[in-house]
Structures are given as C-alpha cells and as structure tokens.
PyMOL Python script that loads the backbone (N, CA, C, O; Angstrom):
from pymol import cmd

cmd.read_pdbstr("""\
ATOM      1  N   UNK A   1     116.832  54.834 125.740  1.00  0.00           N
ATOM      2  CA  UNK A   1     115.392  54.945 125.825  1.00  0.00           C
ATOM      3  C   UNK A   1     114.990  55.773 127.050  1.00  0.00           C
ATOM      4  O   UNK A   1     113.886  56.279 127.253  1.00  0.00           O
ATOM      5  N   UNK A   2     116.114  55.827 127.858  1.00  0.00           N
ATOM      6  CA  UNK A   2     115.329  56.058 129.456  1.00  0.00           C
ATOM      7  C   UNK A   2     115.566  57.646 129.051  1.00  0.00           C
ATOM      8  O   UNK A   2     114.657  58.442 129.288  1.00  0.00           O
ATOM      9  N   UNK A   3     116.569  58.015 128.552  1.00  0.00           N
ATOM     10  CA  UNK A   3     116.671  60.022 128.612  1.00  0.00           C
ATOM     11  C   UNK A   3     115.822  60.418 127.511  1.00  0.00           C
ATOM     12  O   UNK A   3     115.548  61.618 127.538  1.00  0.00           O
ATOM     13  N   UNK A   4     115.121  59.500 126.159  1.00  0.00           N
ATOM     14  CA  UNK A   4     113.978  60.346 125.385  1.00  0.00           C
ATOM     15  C   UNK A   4     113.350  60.063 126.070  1.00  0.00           C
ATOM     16  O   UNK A   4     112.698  61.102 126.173  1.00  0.00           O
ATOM     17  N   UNK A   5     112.872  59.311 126.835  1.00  0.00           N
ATOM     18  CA  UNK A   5     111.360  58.925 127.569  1.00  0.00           C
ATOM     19  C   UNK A   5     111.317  60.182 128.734  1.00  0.00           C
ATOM     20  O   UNK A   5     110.324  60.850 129.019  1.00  0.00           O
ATOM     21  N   UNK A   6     112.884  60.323 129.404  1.00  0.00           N
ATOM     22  CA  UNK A   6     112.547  61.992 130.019  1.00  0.00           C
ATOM     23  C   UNK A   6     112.666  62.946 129.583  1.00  0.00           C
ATOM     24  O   UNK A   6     112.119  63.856 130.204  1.00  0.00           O
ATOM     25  N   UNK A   7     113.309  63.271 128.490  1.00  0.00           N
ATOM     26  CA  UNK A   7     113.190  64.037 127.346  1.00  0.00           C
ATOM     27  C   UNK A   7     111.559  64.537 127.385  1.00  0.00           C
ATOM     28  O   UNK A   7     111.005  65.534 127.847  1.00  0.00           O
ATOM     29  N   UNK A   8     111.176  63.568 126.806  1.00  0.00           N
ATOM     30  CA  UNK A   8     109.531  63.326 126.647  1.00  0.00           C
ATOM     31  C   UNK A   8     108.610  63.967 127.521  1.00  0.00           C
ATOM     32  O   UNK A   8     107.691  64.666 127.091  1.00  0.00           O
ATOM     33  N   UNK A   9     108.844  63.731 128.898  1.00  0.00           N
ATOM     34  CA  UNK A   9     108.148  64.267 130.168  1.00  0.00           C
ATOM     35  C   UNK A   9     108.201  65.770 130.121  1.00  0.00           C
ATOM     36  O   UNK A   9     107.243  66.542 130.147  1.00  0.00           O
ATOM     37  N   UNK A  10     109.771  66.117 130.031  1.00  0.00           N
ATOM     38  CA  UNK A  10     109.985  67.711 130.359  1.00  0.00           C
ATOM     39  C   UNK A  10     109.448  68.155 128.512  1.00  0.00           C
ATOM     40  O   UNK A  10     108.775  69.165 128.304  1.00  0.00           O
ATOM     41  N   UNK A  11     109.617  67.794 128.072  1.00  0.00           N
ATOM     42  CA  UNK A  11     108.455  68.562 126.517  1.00  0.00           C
ATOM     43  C   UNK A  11     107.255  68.376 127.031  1.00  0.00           C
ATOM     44  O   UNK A  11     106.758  69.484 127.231  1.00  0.00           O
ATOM     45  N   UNK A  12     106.670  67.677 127.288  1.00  0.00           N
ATOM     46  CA  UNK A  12     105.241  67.559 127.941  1.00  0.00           C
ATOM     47  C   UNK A  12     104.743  68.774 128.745  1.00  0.00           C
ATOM     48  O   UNK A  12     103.772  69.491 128.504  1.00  0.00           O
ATOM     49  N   UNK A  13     105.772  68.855 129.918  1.00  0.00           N
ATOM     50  CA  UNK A  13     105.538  69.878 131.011  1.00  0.00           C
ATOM     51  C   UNK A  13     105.246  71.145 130.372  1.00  0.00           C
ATOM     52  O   UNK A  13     104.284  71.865 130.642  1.00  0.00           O
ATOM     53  N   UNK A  14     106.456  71.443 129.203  1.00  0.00           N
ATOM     54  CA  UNK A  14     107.059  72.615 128.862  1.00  0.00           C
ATOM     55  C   UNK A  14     105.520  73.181 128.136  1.00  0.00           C
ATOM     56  O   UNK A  14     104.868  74.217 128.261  1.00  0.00           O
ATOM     57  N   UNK A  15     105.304  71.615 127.140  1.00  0.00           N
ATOM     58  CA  UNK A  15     104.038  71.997 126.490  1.00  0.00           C
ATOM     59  C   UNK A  15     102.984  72.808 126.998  1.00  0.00           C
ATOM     60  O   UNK A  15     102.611  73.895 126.558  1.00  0.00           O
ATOM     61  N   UNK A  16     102.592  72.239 127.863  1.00  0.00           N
ATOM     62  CA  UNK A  16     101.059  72.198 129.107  1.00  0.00           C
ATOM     63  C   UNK A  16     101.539  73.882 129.496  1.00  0.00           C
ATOM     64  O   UNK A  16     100.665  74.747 129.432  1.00  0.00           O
ATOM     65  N   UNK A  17     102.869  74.239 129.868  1.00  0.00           N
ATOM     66  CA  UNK A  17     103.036  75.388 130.814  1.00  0.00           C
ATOM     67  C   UNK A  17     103.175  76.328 129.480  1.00  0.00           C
ATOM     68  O   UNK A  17     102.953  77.486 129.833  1.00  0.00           O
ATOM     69  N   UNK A  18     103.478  76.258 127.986  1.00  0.00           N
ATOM     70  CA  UNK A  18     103.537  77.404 127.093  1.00  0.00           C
ATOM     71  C   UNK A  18     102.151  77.220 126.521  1.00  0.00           C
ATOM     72  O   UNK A  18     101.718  78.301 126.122  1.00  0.00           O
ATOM     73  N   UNK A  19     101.248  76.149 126.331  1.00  0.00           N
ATOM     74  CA  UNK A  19     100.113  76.851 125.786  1.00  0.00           C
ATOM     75  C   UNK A  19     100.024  76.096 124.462  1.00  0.00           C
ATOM     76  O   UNK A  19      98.936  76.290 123.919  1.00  0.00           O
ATOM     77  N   UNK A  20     100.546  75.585 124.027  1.00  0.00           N
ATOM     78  CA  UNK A  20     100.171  75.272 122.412  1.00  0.00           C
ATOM     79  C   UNK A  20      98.769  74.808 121.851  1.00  0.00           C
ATOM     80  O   UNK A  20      97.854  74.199 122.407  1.00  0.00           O
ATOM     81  N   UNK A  21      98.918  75.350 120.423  1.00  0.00           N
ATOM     82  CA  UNK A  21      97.603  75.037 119.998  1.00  0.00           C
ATOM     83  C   UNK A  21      97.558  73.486 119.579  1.00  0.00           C
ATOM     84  O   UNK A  21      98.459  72.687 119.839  1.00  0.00           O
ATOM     85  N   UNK A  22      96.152  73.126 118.761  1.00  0.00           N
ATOM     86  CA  UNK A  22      95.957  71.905 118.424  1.00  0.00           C
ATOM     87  C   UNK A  22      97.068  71.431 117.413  1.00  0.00           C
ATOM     88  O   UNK A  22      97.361  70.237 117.372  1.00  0.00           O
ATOM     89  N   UNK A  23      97.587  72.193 116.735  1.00  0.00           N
ATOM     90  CA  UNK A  23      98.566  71.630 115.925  1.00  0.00           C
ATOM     91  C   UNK A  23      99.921  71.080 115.974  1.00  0.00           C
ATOM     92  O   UNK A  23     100.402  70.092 115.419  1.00  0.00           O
ATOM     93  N   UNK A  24     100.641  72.314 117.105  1.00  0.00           N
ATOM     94  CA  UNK A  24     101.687  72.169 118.022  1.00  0.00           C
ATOM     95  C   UNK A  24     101.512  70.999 118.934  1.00  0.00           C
ATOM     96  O   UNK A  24     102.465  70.225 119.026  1.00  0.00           O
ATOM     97  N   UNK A  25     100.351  70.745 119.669  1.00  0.00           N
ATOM     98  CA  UNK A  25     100.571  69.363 119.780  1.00  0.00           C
ATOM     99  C   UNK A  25     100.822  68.287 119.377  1.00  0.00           C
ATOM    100  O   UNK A  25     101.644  67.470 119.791  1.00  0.00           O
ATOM    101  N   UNK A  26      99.553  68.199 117.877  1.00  0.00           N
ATOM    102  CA  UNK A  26      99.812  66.723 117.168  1.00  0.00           C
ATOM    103  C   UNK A  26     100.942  66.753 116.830  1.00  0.00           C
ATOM    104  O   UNK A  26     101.430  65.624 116.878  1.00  0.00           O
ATOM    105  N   UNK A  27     101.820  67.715 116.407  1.00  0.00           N
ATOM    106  CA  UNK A  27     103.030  67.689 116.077  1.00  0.00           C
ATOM    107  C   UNK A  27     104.264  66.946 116.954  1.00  0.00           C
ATOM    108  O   UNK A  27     105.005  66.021 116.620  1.00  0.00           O
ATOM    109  N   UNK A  28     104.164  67.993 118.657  1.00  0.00           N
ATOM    110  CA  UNK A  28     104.851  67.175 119.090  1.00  0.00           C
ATOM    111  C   UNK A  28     104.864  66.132 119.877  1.00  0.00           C
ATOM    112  O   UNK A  28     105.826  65.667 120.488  1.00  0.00           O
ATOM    113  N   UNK A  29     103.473  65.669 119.847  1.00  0.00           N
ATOM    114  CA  UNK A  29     102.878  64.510 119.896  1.00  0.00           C
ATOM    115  C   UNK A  29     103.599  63.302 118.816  1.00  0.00           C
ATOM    116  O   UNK A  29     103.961  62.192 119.205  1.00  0.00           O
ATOM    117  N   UNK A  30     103.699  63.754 117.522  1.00  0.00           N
ATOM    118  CA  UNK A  30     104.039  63.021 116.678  1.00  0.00           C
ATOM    119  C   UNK A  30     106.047  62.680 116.970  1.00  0.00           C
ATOM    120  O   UNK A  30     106.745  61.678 117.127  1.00  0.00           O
ATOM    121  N   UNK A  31     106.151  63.355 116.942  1.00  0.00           N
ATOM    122  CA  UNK A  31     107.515  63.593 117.648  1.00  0.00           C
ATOM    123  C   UNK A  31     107.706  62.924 118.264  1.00  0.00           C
ATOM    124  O   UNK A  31     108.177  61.859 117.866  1.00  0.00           O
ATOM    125  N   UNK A  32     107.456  63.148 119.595  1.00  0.00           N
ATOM    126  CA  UNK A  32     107.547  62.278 120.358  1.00  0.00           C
ATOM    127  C   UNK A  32     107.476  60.633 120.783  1.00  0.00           C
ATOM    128  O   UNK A  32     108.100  60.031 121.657  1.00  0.00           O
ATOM    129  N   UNK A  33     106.323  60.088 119.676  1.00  0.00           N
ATOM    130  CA  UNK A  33     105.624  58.845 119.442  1.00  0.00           C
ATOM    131  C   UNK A  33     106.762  58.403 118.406  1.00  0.00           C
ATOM    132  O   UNK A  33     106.942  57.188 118.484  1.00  0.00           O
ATOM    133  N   UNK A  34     107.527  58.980 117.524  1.00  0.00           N
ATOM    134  CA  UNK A  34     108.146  58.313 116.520  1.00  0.00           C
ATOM    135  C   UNK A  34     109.416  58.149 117.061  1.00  0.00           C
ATOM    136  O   UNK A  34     110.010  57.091 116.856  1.00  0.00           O
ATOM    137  N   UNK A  35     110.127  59.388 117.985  1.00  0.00           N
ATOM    138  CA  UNK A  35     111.433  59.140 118.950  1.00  0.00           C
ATOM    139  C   UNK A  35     111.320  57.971 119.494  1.00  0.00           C
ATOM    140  O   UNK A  35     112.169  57.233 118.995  1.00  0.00           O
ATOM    141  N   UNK A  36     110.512  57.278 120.496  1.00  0.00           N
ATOM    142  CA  UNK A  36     110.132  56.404 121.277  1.00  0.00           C
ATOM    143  C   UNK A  36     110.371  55.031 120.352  1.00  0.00           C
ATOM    144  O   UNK A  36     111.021  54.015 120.597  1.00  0.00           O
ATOM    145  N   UNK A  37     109.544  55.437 119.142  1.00  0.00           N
ATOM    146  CA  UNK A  37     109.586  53.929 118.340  1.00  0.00           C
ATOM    147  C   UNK A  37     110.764  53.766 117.461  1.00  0.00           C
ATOM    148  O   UNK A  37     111.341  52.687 117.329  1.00  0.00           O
ATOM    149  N   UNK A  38     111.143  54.959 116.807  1.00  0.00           N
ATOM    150  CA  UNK A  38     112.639  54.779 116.582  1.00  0.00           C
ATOM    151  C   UNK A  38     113.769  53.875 117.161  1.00  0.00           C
ATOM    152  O   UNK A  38     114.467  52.988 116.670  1.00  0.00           O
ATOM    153  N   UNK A  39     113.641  54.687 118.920  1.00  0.00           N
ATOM    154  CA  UNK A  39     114.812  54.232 119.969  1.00  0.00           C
ATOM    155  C   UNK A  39     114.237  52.348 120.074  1.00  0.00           C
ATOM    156  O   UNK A  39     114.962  51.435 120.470  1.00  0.00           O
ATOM    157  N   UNK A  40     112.852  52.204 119.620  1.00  0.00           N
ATOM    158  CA  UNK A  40     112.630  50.728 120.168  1.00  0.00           C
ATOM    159  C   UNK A  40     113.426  49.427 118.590  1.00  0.00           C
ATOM    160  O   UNK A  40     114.084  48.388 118.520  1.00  0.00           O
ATOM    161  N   UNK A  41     112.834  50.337 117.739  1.00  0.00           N
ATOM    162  CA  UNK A  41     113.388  49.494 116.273  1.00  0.00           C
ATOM    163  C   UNK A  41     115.039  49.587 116.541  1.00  0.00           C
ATOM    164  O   UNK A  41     115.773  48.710 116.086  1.00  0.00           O
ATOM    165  N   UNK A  42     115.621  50.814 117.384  1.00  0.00           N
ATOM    166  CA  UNK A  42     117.377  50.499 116.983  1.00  0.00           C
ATOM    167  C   UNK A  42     117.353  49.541 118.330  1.00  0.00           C
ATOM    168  O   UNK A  42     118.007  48.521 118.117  1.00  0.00           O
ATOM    169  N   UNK A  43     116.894  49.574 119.402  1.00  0.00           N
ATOM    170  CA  UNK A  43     117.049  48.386 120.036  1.00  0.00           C
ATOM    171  C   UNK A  43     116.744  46.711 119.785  1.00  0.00           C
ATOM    172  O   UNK A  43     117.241  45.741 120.356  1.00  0.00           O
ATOM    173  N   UNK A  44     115.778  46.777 118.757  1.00  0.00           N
ATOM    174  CA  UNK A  44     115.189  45.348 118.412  1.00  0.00           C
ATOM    175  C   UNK A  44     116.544  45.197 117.057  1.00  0.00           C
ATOM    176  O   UNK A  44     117.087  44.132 116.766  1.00  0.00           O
ATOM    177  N   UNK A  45     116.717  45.967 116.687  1.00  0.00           N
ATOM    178  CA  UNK A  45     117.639  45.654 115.819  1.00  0.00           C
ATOM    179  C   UNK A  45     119.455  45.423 116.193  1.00  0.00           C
ATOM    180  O   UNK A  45     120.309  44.892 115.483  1.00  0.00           O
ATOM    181  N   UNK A  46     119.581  45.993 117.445  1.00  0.00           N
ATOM    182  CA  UNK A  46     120.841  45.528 118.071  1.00  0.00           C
ATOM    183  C   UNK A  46     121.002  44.451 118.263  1.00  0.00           C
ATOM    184  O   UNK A  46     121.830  43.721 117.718  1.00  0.00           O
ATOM    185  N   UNK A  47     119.763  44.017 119.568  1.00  0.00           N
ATOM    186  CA  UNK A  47     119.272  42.523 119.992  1.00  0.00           C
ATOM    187  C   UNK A  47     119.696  41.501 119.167  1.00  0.00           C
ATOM    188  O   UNK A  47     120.522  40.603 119.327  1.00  0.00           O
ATOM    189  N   UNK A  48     118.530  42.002 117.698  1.00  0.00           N
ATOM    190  CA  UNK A  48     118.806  41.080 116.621  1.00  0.00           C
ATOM    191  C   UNK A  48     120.413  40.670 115.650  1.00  0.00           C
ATOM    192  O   UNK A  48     120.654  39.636 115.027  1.00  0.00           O
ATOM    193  N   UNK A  49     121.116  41.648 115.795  1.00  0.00           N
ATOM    194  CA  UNK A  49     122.283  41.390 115.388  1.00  0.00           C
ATOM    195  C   UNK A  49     123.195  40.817 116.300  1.00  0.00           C
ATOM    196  O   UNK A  49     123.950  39.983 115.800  1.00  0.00           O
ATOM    197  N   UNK A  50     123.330  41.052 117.553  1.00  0.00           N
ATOM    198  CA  UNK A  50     123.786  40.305 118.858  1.00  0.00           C
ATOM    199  C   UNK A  50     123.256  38.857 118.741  1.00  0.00           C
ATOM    200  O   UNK A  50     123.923  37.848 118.969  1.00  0.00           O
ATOM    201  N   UNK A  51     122.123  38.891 118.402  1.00  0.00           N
ATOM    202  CA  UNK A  51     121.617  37.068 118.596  1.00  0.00           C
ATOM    203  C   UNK A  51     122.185  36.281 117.554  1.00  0.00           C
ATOM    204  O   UNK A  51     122.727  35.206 117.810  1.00  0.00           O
ATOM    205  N   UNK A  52     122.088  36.801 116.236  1.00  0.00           N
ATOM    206  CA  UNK A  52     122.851  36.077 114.776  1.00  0.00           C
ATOM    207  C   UNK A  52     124.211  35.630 114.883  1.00  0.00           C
ATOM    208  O   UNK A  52     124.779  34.597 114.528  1.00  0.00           O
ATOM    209  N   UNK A  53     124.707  37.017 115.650  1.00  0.00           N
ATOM    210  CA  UNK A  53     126.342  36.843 115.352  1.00  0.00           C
ATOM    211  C   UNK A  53     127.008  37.161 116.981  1.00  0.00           C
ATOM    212  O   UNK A  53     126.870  38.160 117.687  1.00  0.00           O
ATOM    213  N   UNK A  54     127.673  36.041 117.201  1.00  0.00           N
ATOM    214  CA  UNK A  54     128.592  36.194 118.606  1.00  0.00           C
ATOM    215  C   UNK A  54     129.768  36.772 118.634  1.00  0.00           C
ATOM    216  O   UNK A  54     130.213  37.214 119.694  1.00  0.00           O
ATOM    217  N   UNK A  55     130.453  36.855 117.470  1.00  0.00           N
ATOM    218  CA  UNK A  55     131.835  37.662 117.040  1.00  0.00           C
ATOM    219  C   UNK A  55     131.309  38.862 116.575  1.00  0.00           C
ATOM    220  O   UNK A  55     130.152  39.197 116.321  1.00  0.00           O
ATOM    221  N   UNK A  56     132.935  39.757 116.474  1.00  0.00           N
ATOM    222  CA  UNK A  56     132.641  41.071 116.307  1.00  0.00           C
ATOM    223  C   UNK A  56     132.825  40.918 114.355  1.00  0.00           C
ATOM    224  O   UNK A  56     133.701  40.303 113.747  1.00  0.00           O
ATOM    225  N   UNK A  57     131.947  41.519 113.926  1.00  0.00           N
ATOM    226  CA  UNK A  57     131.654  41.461 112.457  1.00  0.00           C
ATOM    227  C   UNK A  57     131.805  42.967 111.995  1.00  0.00           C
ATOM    228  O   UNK A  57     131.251  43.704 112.810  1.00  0.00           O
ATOM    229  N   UNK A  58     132.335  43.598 111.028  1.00  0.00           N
ATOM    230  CA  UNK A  58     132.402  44.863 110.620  1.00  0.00           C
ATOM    231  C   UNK A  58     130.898  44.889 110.132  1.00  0.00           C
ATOM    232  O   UNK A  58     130.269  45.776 110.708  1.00  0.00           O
ATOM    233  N   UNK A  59     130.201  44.210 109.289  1.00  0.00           N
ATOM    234  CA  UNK A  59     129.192  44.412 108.967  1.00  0.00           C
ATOM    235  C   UNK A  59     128.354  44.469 109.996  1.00  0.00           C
ATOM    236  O   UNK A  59     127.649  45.475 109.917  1.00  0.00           O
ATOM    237  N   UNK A  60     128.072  43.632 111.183  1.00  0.00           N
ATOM    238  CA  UNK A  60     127.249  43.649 112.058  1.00  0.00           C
ATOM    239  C   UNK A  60     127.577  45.350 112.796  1.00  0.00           C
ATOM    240  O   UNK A  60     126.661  46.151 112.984  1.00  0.00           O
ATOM    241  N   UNK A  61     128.643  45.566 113.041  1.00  0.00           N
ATOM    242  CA  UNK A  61     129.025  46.832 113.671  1.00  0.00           C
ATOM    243  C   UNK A  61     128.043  48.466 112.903  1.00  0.00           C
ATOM    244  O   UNK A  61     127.565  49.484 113.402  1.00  0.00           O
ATOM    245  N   UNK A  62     128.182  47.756 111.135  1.00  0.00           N
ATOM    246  CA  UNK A  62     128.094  48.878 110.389  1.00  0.00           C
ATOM    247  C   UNK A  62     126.222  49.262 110.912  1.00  0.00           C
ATOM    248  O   UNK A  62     125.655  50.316 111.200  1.00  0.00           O
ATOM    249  N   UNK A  63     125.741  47.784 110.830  1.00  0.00           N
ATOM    250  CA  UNK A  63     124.228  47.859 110.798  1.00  0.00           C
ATOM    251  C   UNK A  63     123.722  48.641 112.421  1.00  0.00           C
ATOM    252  O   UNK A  63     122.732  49.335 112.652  1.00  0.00           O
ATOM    253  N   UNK A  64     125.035  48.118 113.515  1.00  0.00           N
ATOM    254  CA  UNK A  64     124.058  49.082 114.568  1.00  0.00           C
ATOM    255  C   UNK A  64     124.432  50.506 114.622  1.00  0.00           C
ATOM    256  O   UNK A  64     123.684  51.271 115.230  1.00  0.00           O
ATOM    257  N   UNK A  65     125.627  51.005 113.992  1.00  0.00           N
ATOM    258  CA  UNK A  65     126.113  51.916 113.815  1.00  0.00           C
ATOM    259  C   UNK A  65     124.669  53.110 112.875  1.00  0.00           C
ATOM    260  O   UNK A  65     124.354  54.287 113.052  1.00  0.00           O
ATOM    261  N   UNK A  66     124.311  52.359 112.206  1.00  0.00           N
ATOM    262  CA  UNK A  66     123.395  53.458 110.868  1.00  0.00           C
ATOM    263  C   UNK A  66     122.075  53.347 111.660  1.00  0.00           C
ATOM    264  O   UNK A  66     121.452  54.409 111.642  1.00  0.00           O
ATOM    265  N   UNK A  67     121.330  52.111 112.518  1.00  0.00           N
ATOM    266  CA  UNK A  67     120.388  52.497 113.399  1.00  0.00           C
ATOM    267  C   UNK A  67     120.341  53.359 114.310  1.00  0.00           C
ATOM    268  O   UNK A  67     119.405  54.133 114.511  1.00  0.00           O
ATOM    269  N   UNK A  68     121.545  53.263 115.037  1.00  0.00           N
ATOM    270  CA  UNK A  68     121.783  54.101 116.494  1.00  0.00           C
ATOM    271  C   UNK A  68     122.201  56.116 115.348  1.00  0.00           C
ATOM    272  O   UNK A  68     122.207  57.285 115.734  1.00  0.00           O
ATOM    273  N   UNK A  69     122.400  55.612 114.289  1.00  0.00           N
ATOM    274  CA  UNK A  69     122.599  56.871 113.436  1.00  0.00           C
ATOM    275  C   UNK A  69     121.195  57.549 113.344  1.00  0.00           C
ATOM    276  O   UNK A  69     120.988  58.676 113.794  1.00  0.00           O
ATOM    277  N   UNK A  70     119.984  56.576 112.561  1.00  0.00           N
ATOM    278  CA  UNK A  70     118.831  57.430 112.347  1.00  0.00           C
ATOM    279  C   UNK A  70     117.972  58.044 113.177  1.00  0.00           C
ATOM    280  O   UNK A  70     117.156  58.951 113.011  1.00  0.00           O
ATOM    281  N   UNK A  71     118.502  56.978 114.687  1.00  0.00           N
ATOM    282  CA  UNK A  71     118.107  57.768 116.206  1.00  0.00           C
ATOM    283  C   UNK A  71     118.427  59.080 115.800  1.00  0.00           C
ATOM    284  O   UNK A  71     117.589  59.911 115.453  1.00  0.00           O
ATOM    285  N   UNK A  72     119.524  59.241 115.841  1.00  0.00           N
ATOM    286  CA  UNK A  72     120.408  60.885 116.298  1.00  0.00           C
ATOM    287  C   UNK A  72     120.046  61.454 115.164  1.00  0.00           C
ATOM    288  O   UNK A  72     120.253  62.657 115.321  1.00  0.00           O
ATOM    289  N   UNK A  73     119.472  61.195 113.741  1.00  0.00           N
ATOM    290  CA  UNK A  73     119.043  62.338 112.878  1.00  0.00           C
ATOM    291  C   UNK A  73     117.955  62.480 113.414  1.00  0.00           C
ATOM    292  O   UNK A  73     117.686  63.647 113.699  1.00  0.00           O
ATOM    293  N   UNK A  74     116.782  61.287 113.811  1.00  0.00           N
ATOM    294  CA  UNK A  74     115.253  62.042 114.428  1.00  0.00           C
ATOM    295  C   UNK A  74     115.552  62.645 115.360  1.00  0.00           C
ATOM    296  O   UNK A  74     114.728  63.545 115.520  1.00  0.00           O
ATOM    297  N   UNK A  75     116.554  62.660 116.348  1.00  0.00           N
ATOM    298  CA  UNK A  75     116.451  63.407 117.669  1.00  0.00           C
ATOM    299  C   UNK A  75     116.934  64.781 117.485  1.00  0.00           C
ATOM    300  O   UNK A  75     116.682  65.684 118.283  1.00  0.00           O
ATOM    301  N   UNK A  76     117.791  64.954 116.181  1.00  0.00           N
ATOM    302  CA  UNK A  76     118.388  66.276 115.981  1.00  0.00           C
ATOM    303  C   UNK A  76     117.131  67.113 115.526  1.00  0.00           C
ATOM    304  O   UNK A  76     116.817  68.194 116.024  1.00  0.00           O
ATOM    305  N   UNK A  77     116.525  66.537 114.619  1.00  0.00           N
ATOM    306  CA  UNK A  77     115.551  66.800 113.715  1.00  0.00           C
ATOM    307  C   UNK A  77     114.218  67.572 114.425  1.00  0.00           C
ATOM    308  O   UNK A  77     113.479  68.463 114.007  1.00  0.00           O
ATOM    309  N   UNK A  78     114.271  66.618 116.016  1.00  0.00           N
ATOM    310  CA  UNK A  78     112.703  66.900 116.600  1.00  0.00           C
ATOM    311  C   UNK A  78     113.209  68.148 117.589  1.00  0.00           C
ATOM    312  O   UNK A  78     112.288  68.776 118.111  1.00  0.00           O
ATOM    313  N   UNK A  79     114.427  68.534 117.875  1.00  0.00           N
ATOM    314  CA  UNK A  79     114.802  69.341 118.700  1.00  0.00           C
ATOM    315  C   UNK A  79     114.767  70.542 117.754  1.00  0.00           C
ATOM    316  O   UNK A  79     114.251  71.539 118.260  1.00  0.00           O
ATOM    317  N   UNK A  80     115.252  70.690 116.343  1.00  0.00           N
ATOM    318  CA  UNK A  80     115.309  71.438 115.680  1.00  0.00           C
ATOM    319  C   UNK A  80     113.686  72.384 115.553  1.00  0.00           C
ATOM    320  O   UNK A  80     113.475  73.596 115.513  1.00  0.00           O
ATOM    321  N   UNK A  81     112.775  71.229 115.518  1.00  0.00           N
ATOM    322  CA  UNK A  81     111.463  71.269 115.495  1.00  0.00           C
ATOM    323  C   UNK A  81     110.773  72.190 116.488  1.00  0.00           C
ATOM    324  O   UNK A  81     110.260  73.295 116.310  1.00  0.00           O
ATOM    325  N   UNK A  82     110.918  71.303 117.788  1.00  0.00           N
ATOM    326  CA  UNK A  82     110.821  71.785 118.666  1.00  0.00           C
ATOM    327  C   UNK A  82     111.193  73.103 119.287  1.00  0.00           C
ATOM    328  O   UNK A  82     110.648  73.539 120.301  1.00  0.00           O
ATOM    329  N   UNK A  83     112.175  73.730 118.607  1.00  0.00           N
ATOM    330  CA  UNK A  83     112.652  75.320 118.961  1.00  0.00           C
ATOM    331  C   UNK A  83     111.702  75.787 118.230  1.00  0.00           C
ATOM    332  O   UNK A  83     110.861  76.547 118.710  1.00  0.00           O
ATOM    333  N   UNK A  84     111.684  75.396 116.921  1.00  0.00           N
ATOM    334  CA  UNK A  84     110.667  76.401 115.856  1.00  0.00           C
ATOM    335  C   UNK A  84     109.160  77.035 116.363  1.00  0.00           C
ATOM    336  O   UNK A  84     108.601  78.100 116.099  1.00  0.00           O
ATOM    337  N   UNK A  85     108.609  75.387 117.573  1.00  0.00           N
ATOM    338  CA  UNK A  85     107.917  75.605 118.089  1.00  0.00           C
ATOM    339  C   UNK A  85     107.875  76.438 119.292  1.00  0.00           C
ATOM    340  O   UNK A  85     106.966  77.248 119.472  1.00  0.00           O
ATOM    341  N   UNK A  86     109.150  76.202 120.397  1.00  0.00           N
ATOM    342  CA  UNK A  86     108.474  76.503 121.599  1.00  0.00           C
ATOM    343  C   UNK A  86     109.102  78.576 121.795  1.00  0.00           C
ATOM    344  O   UNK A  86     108.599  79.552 122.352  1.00  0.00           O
ATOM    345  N   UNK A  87     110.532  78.321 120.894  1.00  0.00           N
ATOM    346  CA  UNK A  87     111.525  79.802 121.202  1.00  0.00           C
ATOM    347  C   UNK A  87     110.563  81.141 121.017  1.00  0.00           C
ATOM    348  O   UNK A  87     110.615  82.037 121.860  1.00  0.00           O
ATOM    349  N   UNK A  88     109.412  81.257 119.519  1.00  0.00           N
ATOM    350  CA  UNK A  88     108.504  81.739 119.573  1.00  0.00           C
ATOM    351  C   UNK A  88     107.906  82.270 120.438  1.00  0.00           C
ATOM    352  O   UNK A  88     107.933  83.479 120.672  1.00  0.00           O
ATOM    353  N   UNK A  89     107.082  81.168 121.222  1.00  0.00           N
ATOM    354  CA  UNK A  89     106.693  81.867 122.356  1.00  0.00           C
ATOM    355  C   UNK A  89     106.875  82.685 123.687  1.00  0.00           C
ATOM    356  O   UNK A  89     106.247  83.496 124.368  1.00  0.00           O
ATOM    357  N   UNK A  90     108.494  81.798 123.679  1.00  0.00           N
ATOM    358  CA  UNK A  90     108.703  82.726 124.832  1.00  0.00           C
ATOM    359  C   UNK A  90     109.564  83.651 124.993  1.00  0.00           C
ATOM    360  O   UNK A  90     110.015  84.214 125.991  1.00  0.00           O
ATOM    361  N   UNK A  91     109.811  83.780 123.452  1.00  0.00           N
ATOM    362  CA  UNK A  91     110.708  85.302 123.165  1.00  0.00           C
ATOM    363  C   UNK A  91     110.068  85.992 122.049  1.00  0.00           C
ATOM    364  O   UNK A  91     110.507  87.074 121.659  1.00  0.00           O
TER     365      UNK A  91
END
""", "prot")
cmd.dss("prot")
cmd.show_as("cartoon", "prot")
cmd.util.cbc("prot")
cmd.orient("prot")
C-alpha cells in the first residue's frame, strides 16, 4: 500500500507539472482511487484468510495468491494507461 500510495503522489506531481485536461484527470483520478481500493480488498482479504485458517492451506495460499494477482493486473494496466497518457506529451 505504502509504494502505490507514493506511486500516487509522484503521478499527481507529474500530473499538475504536464498539464492535463479534464479527462486525463478523471481518468487518472480513477486510477488511482481503484489502485488504492484494490491494494485495500487484497489486504482485507489476506487478513481474512489468516484469521479462518492458522495452518498453511493450498487453498488458502491459492486465494491470496489471485488477490495479490488482480493487484498486479490493475497496476500493470494503470501504468500501461498512464504512458498512453503522459509519453504524448512530453515527446
């Protein structure tokens, strides 16, 4: 949580210092707001499998395995995004 949340800051900066329009924001506005809540659901969902089960379970493994997974497709996803947006401008 702590490196999207600075993640987050330096897109912010980057934002403010290239200029984007109203859309480019809500966008990575949106981005940003869903990274954050993503990283919070694979944490509530670790928690939650840690609290059920005290042994190591393949199934319990599989479930934090495919959360901590859909992290890394939104984060691939918003970076992918994010070039589309920012490389534009400054090349």
């Amino acid at each position: 949580m702590k490196v999207h949340a600075l993640s987050a800051v330096i897109v912010l900066i980057a934002a403010i210092w290239t200029g984007l329009d109203r859309t480019e924001w809500m966008l990575v506005i949106v981005l940003i707001g869903g990274m954050l809540a993503l990283e919070l659901v694979n944490s509530a969902l670790e928690r939650t499998v840690d609290l059920v089960t005290a042994e190591r379970h393949p199934l319990a493994k599989q479930a934090k395995d495919m959360a901590a997974g859909a992290v890394l497709v939104f984060a691939v996803t918003s970076a992918i995004i994010g070039l589309l947006i920012f490389l534009p401008k400054w090349f």
